[in-house]
C-alpha positions as CSV (number, residue, x, y, z in Angstrom):
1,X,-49.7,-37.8,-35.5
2,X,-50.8,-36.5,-39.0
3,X,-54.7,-36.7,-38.4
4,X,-55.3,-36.4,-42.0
5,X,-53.4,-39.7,-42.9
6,X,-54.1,-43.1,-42.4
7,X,-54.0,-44.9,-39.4
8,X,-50.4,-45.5,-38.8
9,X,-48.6,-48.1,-40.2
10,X,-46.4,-48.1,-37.1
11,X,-44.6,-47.1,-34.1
12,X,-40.9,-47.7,-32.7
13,X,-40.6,-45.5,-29.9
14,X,-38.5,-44.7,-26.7
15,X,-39.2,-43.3,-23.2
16,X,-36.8,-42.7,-20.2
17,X,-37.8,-40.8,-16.5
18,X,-34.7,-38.6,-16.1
19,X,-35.8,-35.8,-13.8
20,X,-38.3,-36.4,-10.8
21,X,-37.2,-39.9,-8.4
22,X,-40.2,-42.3,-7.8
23,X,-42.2,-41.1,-10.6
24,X,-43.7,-44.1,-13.1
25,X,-44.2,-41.7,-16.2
26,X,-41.2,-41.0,-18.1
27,X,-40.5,-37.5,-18.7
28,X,-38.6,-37.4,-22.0
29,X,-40.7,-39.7,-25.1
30,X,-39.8,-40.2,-28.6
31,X,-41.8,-41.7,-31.4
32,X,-41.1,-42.8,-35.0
33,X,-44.1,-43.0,-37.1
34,X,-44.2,-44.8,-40.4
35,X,-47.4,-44.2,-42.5
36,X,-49.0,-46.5,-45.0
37,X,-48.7,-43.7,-47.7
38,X,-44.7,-44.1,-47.1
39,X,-43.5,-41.6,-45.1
40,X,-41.9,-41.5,-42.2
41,X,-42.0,-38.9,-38.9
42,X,-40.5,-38.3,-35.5
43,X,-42.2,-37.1,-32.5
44,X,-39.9,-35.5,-29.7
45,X,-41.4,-34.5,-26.6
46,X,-40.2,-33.5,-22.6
47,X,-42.2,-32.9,-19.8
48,X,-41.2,-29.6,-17.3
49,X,-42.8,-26.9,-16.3
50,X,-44.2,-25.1,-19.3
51,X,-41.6,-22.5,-20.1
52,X,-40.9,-21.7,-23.2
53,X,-42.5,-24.6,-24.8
54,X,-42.4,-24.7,-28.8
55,X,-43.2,-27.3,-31.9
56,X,-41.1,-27.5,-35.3
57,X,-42.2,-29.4,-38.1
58,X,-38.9,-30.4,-40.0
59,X,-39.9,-30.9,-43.8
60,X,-37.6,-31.6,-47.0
61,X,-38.5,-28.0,-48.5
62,X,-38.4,-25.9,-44.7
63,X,-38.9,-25.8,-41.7
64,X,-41.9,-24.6,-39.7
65,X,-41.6,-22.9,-35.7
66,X,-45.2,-22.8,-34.3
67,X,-43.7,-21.3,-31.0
68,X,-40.2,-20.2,-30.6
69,X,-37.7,-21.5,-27.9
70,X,-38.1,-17.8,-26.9
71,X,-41.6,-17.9,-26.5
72,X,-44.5,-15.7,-27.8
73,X,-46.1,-13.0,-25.8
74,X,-47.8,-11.7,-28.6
75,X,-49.6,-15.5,-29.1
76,X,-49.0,-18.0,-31.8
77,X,-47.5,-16.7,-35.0
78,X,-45.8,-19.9,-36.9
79,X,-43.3,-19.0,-39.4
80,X,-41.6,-21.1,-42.3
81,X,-37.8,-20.6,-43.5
82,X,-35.7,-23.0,-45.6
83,X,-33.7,-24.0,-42.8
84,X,-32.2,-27.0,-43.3
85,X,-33.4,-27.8,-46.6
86,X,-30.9,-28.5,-49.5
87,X,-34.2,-28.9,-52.1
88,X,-34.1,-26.9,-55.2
89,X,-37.1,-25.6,-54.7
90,X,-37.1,-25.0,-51.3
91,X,-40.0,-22.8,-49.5
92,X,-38.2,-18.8,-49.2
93,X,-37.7,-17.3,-45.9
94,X,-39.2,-15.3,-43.6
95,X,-42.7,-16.5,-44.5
96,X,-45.3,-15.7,-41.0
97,X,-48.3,-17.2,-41.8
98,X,-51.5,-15.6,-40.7
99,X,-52.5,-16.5,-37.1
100,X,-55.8,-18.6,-36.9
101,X,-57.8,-17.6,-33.6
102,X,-59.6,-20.6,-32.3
103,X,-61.4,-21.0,-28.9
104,X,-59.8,-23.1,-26.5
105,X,-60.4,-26.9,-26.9
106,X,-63.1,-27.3,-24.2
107,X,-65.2,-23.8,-25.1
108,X,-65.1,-25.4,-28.9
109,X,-66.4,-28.7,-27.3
110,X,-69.7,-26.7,-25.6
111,X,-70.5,-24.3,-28.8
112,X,-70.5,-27.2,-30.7
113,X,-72.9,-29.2,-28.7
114,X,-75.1,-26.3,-28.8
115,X,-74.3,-25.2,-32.9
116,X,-74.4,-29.1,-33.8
117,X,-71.1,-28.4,-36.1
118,X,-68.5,-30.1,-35.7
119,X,-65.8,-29.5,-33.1
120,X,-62.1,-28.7,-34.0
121,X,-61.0,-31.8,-32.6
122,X,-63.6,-34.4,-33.9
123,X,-63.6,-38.4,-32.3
124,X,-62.1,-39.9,-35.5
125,X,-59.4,-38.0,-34.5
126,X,-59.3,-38.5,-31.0
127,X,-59.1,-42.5,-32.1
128,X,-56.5,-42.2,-34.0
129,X,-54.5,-40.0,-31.9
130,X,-55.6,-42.9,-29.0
131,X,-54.3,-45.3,-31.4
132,X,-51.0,-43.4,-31.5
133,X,-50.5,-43.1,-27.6
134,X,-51.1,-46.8,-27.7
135,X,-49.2,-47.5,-30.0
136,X,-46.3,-45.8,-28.6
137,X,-46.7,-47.5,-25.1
138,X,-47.0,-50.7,-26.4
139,X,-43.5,-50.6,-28.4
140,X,-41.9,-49.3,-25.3
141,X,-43.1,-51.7,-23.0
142,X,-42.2,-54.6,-25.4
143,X,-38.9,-53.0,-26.6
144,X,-39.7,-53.2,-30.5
145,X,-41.8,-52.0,-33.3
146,X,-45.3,-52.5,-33.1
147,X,-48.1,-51.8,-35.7
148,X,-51.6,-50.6,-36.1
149,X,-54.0,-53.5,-37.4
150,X,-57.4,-51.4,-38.9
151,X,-59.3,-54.1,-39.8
152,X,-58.6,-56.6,-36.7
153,X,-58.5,-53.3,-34.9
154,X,-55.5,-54.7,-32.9
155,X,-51.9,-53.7,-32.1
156,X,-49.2,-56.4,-33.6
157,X,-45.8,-56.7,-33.2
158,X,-44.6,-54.9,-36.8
């Protein structure tokens, strides 16, 4: 979920429970998400027990780790390469981009009840990130595509 986009355009998604017997929530979810402003992403995600967890963001110039498989002791420090890319102008290697501290989510929350600014994670973002959860439930239950209505403020099969 891109929060800086539109609301998204829609959702085909897939969920399976592989690991844990008895257990309603699946453990392994993916998501393609189409945008209004024509692009197209995949979310990939698998529940365990924490280890080692790590994002990429795959893009047509690079690729971004926030995270390695290896982990980071040291804390977050995401890094861009070209890997992958065939573009001309593809982004160089070895890029680290410049760790931004933050406070944790719900320390952000309080200071900001008490500064009056605005929090990290703002509610138009939590809605549209709601939006996408839904979203992504909705096409699994129903097996197909499903899409984001703003106006109507409904979920329709896409």
């Amino acid at each position: 979920m891109l929060t800086s986009r539109q609301l998204l355009w829609g959702i085909a998604a897939f969920m399976q429970q592989h690991r844990v017997p008895g257990r309603t929530a699946p453990d392994t979810v993916t998501a393609i998400v189409d945008y209004k402003e024509g692009f197209t992403t995949c979310f990939t995600t698998h529940f365990g027990n924490g280890a080692n967890n790590y994002d990429r963001i795959f893009g047509s110039k690079g690729t971004m780790r926030i995270l390695d498989p290896d982990g980071n002791i040291d804390g977050v420090k995401p890094t861009v390469s070209s890997d992958g890319s065939e573009a001309p102008d593809k982004v160089p290697d070895g890029i680290v981009l410049e760790e931004i501290p933050q406070d944790d989510h719900m320390m952000n929350w309080v200071k900001c009840m008490r500064s009056r600014e605005q929090p990290h994670a703002h509610a138009e973002w939590g809605y549209k990130h709601g939006v996408a959860v839904i979203l992504a439930d909705r096409a699994c239950v129903e097996g197909r595509k499903m899409r984001f209505d703003p106006e109507q403020r409904k979920i329709l099969p896409a």
